[in-house]
NUSE-172865 format. One record per residue: residue number from 1; x, y, z of N, C-alpha, C in turn; residue in three letters. Coordinates in pm, whole numbers, plus 50000, padded with zeros to 5 digits. Layout:
+-----+-------+--------+-------+--------+---------+-------+-------+--------+-------+-----+
!   i ! neast ! nnorth !   nup ! caeast ! canorth !  caup ! ceast ! cnorth !   cup !  aa !
+-----+-------+--------+-------+--------+---------+-------+-------+--------+-------+-----+
! NUM !     X !      Y !     Z !      X !       Y !     Z !     X !      Y !     Z ! ala !
...
+-----+-------+--------+-------+--------+---------+-------+-------+--------+-------+-----+
//
This chain:
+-----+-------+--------+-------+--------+---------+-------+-------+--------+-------+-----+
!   i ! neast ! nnorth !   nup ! caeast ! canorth !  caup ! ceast ! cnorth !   cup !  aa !
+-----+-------+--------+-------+--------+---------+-------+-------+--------+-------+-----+
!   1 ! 19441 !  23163 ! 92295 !  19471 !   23083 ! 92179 ! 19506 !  23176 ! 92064 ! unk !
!   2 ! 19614 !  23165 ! 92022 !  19670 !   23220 ! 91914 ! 19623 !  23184 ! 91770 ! unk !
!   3 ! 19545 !  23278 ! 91702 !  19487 !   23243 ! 91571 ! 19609 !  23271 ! 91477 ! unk !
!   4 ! 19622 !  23248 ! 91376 !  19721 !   23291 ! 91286 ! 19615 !  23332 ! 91133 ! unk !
!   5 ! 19639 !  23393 ! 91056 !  19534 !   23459 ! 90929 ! 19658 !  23546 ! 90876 ! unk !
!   6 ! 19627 !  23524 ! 90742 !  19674 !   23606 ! 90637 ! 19630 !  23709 ! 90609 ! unk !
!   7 ! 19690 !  23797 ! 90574 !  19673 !   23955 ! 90574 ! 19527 !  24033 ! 90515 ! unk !
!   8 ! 19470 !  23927 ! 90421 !  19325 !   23987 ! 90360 ! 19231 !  23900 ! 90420 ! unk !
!   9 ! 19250 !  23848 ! 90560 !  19103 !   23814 ! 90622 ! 19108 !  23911 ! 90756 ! unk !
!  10 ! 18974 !  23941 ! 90795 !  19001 !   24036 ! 90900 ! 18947 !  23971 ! 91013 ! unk !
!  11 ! 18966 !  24037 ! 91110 !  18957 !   23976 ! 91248 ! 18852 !  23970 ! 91265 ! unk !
!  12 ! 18762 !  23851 ! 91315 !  18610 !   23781 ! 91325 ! 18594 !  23843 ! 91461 ! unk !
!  13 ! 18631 !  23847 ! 91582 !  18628 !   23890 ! 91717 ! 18663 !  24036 ! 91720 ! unk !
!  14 ! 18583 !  24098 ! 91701 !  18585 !   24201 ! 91714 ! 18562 !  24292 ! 91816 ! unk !
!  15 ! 18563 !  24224 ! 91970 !  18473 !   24337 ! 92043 ! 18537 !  24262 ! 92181 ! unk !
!  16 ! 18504 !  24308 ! 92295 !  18529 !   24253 ! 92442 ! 18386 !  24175 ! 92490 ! unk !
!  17 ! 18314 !  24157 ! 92435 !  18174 !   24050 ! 92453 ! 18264 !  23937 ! 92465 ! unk !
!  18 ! 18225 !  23836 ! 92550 !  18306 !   23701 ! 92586 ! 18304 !  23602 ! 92482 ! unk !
!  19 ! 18201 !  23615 ! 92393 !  18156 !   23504 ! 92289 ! 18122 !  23631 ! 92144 ! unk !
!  20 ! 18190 !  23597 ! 92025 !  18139 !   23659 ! 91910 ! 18067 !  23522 ! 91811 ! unk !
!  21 ! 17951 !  23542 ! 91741 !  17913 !   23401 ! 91670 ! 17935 !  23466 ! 91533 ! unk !
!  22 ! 17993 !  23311 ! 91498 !  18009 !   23337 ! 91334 ! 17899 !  23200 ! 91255 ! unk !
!  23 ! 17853 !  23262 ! 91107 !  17811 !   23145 ! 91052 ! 17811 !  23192 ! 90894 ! unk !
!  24 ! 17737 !  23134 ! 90785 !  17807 !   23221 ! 90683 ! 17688 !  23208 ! 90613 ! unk !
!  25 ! 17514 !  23243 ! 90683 !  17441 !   23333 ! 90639 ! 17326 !  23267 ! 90561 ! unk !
!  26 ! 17346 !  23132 ! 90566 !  17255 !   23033 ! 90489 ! 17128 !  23028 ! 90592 ! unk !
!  27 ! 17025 !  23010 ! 90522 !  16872 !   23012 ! 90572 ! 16900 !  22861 ! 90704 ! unk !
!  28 ! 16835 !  22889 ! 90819 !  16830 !   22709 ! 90867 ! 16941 !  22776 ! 91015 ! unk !
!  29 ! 17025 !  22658 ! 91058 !  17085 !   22714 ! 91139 ! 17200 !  22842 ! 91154 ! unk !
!  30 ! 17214 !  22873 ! 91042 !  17347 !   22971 ! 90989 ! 17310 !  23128 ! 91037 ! unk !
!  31 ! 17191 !  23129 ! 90935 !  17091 !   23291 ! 91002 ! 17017 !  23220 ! 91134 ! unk !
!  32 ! 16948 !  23144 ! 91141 !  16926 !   23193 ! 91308 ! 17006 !  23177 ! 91441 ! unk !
!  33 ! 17157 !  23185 ! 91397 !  17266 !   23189 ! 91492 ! 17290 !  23338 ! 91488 ! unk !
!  34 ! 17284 !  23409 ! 91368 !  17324 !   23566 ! 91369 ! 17195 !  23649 ! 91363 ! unk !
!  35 ! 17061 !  23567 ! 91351 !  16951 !   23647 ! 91402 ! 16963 !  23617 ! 91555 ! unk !
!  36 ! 17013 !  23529 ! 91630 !  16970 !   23535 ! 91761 ! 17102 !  23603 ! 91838 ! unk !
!  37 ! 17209 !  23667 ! 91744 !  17326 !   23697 ! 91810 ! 17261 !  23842 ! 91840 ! unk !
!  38 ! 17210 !  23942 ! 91687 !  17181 !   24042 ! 91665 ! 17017 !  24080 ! 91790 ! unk !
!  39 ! 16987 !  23976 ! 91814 !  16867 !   24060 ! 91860 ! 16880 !  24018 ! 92007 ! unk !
!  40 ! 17022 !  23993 ! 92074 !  17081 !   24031 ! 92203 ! 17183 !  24097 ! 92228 ! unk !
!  41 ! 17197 !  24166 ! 92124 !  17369 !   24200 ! 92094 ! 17501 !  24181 ! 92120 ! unk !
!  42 ! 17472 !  24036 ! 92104 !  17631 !   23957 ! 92039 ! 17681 !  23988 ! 91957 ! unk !
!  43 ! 17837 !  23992 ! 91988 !  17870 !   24081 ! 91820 ! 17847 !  23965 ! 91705 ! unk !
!  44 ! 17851 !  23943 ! 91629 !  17833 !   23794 ! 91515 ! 17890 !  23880 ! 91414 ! unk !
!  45 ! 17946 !  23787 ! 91317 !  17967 !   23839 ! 91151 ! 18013 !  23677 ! 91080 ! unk !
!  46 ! 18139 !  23699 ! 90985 !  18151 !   23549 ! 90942 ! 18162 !  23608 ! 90802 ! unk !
!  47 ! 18190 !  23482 ! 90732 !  18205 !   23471 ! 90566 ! 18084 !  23402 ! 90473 ! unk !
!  48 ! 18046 !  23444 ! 90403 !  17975 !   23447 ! 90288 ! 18017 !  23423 ! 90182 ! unk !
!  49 ! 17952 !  23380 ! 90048 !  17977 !   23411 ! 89939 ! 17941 !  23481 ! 89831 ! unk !
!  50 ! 18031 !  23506 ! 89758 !  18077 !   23612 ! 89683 ! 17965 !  23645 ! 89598 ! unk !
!  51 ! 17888 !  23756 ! 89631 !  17758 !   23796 ! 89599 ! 17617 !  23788 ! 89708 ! unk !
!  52 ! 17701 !  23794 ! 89826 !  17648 !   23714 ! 89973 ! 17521 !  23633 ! 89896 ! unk !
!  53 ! 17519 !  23494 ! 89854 !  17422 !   23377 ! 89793 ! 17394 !  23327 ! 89913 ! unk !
!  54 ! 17250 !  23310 ! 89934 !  17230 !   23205 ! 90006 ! 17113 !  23134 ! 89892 ! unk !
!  55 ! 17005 !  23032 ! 89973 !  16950 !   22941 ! 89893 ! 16810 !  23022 ! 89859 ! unk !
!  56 ! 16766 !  23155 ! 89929 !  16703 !   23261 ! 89954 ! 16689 !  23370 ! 89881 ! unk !
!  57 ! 16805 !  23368 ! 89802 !  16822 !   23480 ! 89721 ! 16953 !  23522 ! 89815 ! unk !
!  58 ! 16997 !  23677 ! 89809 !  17082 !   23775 ! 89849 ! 17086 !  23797 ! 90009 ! unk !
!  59 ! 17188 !  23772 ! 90051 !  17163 !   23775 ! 90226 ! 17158 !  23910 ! 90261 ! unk !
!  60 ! 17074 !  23929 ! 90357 !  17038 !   24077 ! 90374 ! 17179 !  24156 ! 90430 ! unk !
!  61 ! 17123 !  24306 ! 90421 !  17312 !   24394 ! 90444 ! 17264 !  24363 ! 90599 ! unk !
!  62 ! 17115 !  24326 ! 90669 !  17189 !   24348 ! 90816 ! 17267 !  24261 ! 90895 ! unk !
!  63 ! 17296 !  24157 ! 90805 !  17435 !   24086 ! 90880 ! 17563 !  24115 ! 90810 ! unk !
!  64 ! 17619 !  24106 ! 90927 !  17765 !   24200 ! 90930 ! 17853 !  24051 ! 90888 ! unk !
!  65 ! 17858 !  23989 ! 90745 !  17909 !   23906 ! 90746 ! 18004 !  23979 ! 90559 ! unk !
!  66 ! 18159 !  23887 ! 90599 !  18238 !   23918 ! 90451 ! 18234 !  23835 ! 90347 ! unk !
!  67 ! 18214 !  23910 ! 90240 !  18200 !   23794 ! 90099 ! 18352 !  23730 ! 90113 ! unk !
!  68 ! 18344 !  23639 ! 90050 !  18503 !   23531 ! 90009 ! 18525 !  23578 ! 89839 ! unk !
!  69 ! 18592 !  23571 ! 89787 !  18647 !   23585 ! 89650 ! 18540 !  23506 ! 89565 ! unk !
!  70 ! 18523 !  23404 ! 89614 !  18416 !   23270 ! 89567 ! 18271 !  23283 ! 89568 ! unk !
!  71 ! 18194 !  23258 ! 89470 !  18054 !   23229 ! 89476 ! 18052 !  23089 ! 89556 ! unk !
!  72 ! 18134 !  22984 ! 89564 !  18075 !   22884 ! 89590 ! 18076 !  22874 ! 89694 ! unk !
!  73 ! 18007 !  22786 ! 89835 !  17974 !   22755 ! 89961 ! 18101 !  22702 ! 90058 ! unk !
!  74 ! 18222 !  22638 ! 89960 !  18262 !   22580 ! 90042 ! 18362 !  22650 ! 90055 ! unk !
!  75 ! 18412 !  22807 ! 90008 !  18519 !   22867 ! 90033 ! 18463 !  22944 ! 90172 ! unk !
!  76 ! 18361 !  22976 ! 90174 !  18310 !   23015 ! 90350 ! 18276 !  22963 ! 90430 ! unk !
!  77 ! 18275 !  22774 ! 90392 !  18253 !   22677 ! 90497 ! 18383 !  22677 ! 90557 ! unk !
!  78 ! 18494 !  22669 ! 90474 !  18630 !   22616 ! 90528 ! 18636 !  22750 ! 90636 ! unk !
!  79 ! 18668 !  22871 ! 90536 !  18702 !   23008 ! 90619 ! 18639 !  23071 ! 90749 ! unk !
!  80 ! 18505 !  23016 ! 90750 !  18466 !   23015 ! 90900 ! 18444 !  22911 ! 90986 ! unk !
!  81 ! 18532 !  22802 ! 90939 !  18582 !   22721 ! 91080 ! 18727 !  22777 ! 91088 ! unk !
!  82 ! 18831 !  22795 ! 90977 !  18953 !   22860 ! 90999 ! 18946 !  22971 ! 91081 ! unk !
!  83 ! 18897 !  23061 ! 91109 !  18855 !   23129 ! 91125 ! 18821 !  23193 ! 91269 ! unk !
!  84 ! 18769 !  23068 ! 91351 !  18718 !   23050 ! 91489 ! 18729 !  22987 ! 91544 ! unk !
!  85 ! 18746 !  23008 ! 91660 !  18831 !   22911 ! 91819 ! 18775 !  22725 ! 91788 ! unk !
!  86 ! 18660 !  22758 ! 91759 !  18548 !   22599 ! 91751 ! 18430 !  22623 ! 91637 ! unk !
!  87 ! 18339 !  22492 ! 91652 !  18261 !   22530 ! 91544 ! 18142 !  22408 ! 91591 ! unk !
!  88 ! 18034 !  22439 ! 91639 !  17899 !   22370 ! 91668 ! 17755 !  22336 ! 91566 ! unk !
!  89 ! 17795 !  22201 ! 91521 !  17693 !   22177 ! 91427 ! 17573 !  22205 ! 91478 ! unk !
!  90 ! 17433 !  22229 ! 91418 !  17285 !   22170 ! 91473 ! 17232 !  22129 ! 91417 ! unk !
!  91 ! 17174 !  22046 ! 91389 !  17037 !   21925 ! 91292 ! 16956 !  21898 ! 91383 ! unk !
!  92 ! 16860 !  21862 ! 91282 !  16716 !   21781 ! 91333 ! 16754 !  21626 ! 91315 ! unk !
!  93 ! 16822 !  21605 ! 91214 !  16838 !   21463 ! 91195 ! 16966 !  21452 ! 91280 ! unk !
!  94 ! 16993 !  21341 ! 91321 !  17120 !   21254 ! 91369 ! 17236 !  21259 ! 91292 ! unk !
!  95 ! 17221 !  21235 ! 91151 !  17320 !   21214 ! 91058 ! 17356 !  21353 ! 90988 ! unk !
!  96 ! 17470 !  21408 ! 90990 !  17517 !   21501 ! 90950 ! 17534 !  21481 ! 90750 ! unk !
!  97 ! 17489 !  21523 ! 90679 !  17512 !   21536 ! 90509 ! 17550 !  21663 ! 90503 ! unk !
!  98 ! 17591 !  21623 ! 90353 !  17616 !   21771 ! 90245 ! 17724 !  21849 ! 90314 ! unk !
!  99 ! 17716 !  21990 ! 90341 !  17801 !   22120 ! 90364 ! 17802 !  22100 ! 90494 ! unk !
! 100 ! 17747 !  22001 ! 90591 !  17762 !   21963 ! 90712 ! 17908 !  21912 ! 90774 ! unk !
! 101 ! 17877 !  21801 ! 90670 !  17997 !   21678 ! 90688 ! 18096 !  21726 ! 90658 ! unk !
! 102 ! 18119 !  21813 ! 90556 !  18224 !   21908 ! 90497 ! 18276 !  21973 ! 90614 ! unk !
! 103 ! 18202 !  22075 ! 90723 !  18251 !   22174 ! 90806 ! 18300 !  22047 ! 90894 ! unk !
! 104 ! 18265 !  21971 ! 90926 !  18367 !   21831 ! 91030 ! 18482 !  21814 ! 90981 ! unk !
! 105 ! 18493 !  21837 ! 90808 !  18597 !   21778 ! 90811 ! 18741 !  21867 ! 90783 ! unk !
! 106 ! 18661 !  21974 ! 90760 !  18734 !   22117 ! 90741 ! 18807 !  22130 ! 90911 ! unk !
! 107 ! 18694 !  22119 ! 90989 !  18754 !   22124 ! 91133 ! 18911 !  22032 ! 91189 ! unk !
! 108 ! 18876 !  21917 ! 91132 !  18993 !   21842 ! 91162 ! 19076 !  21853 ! 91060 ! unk !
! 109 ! 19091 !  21934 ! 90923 !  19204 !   21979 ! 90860 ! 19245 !  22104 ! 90900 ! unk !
! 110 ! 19225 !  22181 ! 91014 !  19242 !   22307 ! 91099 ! 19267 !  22313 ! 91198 ! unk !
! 111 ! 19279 !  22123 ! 91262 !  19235 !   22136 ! 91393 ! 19202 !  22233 ! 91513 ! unk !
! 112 ! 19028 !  22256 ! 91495 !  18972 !   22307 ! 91538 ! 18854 !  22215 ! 91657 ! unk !
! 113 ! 18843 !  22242 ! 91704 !  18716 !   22157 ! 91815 ! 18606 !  22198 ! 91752 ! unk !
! 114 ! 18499 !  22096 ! 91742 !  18401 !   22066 ! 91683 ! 18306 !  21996 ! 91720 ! unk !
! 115 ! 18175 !  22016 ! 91761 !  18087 !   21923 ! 91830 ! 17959 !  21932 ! 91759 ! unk !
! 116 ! 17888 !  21828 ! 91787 !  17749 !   21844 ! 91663 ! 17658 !  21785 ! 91824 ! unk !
! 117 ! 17502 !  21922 ! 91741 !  17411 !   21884 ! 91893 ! 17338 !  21827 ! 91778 ! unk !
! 118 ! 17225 !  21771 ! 91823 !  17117 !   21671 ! 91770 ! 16956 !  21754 ! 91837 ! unk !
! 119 ! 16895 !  21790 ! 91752 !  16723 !   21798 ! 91816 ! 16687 !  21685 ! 91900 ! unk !
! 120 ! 16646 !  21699 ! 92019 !  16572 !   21600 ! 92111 ! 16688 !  21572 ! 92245 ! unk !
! 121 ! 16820 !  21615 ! 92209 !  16881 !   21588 ! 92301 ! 16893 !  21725 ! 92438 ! unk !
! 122 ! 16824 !  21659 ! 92509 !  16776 !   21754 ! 92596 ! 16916 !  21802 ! 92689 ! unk !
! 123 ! 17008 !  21764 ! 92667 !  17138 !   21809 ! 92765 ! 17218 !  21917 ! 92665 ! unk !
! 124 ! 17158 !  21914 ! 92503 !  17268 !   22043 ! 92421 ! 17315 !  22146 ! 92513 ! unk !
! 125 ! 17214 !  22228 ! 92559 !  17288 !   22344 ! 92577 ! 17395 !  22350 ! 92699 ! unk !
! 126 ! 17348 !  22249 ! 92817 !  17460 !   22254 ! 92900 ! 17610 !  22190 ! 92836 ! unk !
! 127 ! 17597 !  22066 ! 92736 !  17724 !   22042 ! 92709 ! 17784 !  22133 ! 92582 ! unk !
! 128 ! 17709 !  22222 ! 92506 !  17746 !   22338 ! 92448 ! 17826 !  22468 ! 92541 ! unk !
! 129 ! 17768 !  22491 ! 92633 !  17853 !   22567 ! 92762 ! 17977 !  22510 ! 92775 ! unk !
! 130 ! 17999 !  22360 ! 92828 !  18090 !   22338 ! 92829 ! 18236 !  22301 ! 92758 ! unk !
! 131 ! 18147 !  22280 ! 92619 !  18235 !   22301 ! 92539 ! 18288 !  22404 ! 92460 ! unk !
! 132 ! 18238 !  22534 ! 92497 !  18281 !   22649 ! 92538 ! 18395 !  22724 ! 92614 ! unk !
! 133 ! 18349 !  22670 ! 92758 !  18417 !   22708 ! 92800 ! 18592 !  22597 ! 92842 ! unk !
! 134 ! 18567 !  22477 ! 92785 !  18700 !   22386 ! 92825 ! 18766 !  22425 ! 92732 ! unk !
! 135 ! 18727 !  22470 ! 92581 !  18833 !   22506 ! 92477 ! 18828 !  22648 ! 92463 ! unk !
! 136 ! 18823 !  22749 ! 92576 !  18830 !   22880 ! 92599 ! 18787 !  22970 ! 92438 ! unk !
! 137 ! 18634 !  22962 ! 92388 !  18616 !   22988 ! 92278 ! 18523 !  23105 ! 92278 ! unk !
! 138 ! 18620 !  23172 ! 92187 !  18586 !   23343 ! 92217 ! 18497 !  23362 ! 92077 ! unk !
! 139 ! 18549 !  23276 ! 91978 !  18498 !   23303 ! 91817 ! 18400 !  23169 ! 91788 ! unk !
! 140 ! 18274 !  23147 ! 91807 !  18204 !   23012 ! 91788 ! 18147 !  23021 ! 91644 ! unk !
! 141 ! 18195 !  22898 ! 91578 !  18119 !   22883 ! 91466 ! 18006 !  22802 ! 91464 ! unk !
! 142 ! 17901 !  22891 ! 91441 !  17779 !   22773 ! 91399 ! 17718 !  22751 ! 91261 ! unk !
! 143 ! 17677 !  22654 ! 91263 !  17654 !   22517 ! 91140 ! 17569 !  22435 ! 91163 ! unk !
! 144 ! 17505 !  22466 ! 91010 !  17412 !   22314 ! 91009 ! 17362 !  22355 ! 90905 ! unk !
! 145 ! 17241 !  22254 ! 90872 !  17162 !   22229 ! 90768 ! 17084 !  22388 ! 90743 ! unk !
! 146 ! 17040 !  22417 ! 90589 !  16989 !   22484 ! 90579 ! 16837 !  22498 ! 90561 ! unk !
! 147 ! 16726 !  22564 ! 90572 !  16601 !   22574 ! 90647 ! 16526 !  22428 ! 90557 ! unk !
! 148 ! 16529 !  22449 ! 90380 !  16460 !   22372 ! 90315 ! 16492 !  22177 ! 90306 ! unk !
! 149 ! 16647 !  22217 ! 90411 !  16676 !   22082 ! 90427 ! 16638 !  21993 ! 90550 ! unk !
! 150 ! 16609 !  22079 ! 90653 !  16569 !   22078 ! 90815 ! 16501 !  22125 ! 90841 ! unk !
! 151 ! 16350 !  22121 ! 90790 !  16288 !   22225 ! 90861 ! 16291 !  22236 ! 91064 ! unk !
! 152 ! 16313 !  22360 ! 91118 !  16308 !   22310 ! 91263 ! 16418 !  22379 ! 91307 ! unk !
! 153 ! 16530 !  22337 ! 91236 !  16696 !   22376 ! 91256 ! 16720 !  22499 ! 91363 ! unk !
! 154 ! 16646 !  22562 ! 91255 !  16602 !   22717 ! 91325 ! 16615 !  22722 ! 91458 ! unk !
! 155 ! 16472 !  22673 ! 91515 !  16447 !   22737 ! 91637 ! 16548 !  22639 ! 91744 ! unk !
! 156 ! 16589 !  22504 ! 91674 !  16638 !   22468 ! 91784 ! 16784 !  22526 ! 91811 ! unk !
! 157 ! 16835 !  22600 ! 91693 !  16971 !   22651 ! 91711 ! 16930 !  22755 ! 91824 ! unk !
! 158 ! 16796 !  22864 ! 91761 !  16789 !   22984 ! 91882 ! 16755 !  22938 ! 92046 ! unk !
! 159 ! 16696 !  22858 ! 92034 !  16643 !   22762 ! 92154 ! 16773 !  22722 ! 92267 ! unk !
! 160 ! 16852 !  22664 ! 92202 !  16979 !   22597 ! 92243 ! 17103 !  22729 ! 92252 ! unk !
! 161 ! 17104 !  22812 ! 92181 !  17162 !   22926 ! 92226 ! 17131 !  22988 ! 92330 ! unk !
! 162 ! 17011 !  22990 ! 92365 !  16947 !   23115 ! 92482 ! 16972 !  22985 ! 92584 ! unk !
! 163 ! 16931 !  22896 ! 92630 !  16976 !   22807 ! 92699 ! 17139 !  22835 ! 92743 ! unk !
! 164 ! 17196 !  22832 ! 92684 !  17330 !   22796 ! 92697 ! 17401 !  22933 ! 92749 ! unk !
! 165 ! 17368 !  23050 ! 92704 !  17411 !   23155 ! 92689 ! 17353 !  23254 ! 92795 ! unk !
! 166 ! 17211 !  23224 ! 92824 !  17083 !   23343 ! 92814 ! 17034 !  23315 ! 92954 ! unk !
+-----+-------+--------+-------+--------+---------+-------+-------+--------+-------+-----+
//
């Protein structure tokens, strides 16, 4: 699949690993997609904003993720679904809000493939595999709620990764 990018974004896939994860560093599912990339060594990186902000304070230097021009959230929501082959929500709740609903809809102004897992649904990680591998996705974006909005998010993103992946 042929990405197309303008000259001042740099290439998210960086490596011959079959899968690179991107997310853009927010507490909740965002960091524990690039804490669980980093502590199997997946390559991961992604976009941030400008002053890497999360809701945390300052995102730490050990993710390998690029500021956007922008302080605000939604110039690295759009840029890391632009960005990557697909893009996999995770929540605790059913109903996707806020910077959620946004990355859905960023997806279908990119058309990009996009799937949202749900906590409790005990089949995520196999139909995460497969939606992997039917839209041959080398650059995965993950998304979701951030920690103080979901508590949980977390582990079920790392949970559902190692499943799927591991």
């Amino acid at each position: 699949m042929k990405r197309t990018q303008n000259s001042n974004t740099p290439r998210l896939h960086h490596s011959s690993s079959p899968i690179t994860i991107v997310s853009g560093g927010q507490t909740g599912a965002d960091r524990a997609a690039l804490d669980w990339a980093l502590a199997r060594g997946v390559p991961c990186g992604g976009w941030c904003p400008k002053g890497r902000k999360a809701e945390d304070g300052r995102i730490d230097a050990k993710y390998p993720l690029k500021e956007t021009p922008s302080v605000e959230y939604i110039q690295r929501t759009e840029w890391n679904v632009r960005d990557s082959d697909a893009t996999v929500l995770f929540s605790v709740n059913p109903v996707l809000t806020g910077g959620s609903e946004r990355t859905v809809e960023f997806a279908r102004k990119h058309a990009k493939p996009c799937m949202h897992l749900c906590a409790g649904d005990k089949t995520g990680a196999d139909a995460l595999r497969v939606f992997v591998e039917k839209h041959g996705v080398k650059v995965l974006n993950v998304a979701g709620p951030r920690a103080s909005e979901e508590p949980g998010v977390g582990e079920f993103v790392m949970s559902t990764l190692d499943k799927a992946f591991y």
